[in-house]
C-alpha positions, 0 to 999 in steps of 0.5 A: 479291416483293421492293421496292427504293428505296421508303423515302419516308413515302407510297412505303413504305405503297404499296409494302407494298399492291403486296406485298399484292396481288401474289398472288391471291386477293387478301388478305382483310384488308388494310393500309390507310393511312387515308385511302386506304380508298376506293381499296382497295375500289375495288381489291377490287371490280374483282377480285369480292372482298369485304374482311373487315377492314382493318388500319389503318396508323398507322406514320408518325403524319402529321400534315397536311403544307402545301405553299406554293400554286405553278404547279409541277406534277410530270408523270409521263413515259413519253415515249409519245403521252399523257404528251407531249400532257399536256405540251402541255396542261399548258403551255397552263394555265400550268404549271411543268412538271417531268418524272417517270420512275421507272425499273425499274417496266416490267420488260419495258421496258428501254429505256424510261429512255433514250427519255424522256430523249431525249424530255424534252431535245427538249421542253426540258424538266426530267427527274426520274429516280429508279430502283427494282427489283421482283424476283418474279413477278406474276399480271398482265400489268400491276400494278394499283396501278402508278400508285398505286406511281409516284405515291407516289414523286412525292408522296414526292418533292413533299414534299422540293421543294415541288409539291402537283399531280401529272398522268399521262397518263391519260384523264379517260373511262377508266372503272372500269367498262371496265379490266381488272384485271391489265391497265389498272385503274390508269388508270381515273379512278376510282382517280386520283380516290380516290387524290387524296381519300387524299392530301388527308388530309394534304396539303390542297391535293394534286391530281391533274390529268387532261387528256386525254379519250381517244387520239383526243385525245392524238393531236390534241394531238401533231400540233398540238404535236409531228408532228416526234416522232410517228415518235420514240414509244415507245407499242408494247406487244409485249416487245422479244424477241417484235417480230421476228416480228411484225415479219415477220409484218406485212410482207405488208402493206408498209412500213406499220409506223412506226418501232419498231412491232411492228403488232399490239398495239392500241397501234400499231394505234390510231397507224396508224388515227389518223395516216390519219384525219388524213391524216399517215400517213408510211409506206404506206397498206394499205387490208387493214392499216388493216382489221386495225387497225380490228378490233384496236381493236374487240376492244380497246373503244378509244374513238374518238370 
């Protein structure tokens, strides 16, 4: 596993843990940065693993970093239904929002880059891209510290501009108890909130902001905000190379897929069932498809309520 661009005070530490827990079983006696011992563990326990002896970091020897008090928060950006409603969220409390994409941390989404630019020049918004490259095979279908590697680059990045706070656009009821390890463990609250207790270690007045509950209300949020970018999303989960087919194999219902959607990740599932239940559906309604959304999200546990 090799890691390109990761050379900042906190992204060189992450990017050596993400090395680390790129093979499983995980190691048994990891490299920690101190302060951050609350989130490895929390890491090992998702996988049933017990750590037999941490080996402390003191490469760097930090010292407490003061960041001047302002309303700038730094956003990471995808250009999908949750960071756009965090967006719209973030304003509503008065932030100064600049938008954060890395670019070649989604392997399998090339294209990601050039939507969330689009995106951001329709928000008007600021949009910092910084880019790296990860070479290697990986046993998930999703690292599970990716947050924690983007995150690092955005407070790497913080420091030199002057930000404290950060948000993603994760779900404050996301917990850790539901995330699956090599899929979504990175989005539990639980890590964002051990992620914040290690960085305020050196830097006191850091903080994670979450601002959405659940899909249900990102969704809510977008159509209040932003209905005219619902058709523009980039939130299907299918590789580009494998949407055809499922493309084709979804048209026996009718022209019920919007724009880019494959129509059977949970993903476009969730879009189709909630653009329905709030009667902004631009595409046909199929009461058989909307069955099979509603099923997709029941296999999936999304919370609806």
């Amino acid at each position: 596993m090799q890691l390109n661009n990761f050379t900042g005070i906190f992204s060189e530490y992450f990017a050596n843990l993400f090395i680390q827990t790129s093979s499983l079983p995980l190691i048994s006696n990891p490299s920690v940065l101190e302060g951050f011992e609350g989130f490895v563990s929390l890491l090992y326990k998702k996988d049933n693993q017990s750590i037999n002896g941490i080996k402390y970091l003191f490469k760097h020897q930090l010292n407490t970093i003061q960041i001047e008090n302002s309303n700038k928060l730094l956003l990471a950006f995808s250009g999908g239904k949750d960071s756009i409603a965090a967006v719209h969220l973030a304003k509503e409390k008065g932030f100064d929002i600049v938008l954060y994409h890395l670019s070649g941390v989604n392997r399998a989404y090339n294209h990601e880059l050039q939507h969330a630019q689009n995106i951001a020049k329709e928000l008007g918004l600021p949009l910092i891209v910084e880019k790296c490259t990860i070479k290697g095979k990986l046993p998930y279908k999703e690292h599970p510290i990716k947050n924690a590697l983007i995150l690092s680059k955005m407070v790497d990045f913080g420091l030199l501009s002057g930000i404290s706070q950060f948000a993603f656009g994760n779900h404050y009821s996301y917990k850790f108890e539901v995330s699956e390890f090599d899929t979504d463990f990175s989005d539990s609250i639980e890590c964002f909130e051990e992620l914040e207790k290690g960085y305020k270690n050196y830097i006191p007045n850091f903080k994670i902001h979450s601002f959405l509950r659940n899909d249900k209300h990102a969704f809510e949020v977008l159509i209040k905000h932003s209905l005219n970018l619902l058709s523009k999303l980039s939130s299907c989960l299918l590789p580009p190379y494998r949407k055809p087919n499922v493309v084709r194999a979804n048209m026996k219902f009718g022209n019920v897929l919007l724009v880019g959607r494959c129509g059977s990740c949970y993903k476009c599932a969730l879009e189709y069932h909630l653009a329905h239940e709030a009667n902004v559906l631009s595409v046909e309604y199929s009461q058989d498809y909307l069955a099979k959304c509603k099923r997709i999200l029941k296999q999936k546990n999304v919370d609806l309520s």
